[in-house]
C-alpha positions in Angstrom: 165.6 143.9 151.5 166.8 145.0 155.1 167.7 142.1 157.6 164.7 143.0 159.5 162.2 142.4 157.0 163.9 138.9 155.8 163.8 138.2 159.4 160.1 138.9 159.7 159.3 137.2 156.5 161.1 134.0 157.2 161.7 133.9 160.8 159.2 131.1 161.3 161.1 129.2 158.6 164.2 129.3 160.8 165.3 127.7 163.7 168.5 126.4 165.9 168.7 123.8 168.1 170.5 123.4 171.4 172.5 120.5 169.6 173.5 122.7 166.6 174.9 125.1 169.5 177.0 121.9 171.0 178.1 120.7 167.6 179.3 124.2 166.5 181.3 124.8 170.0 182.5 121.5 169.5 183.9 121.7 165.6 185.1 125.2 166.1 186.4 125.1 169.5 184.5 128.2 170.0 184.8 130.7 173.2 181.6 133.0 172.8 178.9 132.3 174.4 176.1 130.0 173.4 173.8 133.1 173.0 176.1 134.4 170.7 176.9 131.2 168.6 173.0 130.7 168.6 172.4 134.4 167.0 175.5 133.8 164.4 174.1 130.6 163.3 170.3 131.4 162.9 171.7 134.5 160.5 173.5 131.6 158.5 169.8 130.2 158.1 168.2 133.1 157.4 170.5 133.7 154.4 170.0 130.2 153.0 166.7 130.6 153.5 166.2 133.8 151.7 168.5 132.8 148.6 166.5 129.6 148.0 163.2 131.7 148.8 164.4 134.0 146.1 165.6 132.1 143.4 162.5 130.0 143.9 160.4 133.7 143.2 162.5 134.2 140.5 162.2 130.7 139.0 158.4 131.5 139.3 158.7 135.1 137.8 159.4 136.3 134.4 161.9 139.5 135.4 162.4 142.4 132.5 165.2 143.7 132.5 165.5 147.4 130.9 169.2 148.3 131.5 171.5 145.9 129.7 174.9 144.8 131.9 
């Protein structure tokens, strides 16, 4: 899947907080600005959020596969 399309599909799944900002400048003495830290740490949510959304589809799926690894 592209980044956009995760994004639309869980997007409302996914927020930060103005305190998750703070903690994260505060643990990583970080420089970049809070926009920044803000758009690094929703991506980090997005990708939990998508591997949990798919191995909870693939928990719920039987999944044929024709090529042996």
């Amino acid at each position: 899947m592209t980044q956009l399309t995760v994004e639309k599909l869980l997007a409302d799944k996914v927020s930060v907080t103005e305190q998750e900002v703070e903690d994260y400048i505060k643990e990583n003495k970080s420089l970049e600005s809070k926009e920044t830290i803000q758009s690094l740490l929703k991506q980090q949510k997005l990708m939990t959020a998508y591997q949990t959304w798919i191995a909870d589809l693939l928990g719920k799926t039987k999944v044929n596969y024709f090529v042996k690894f």
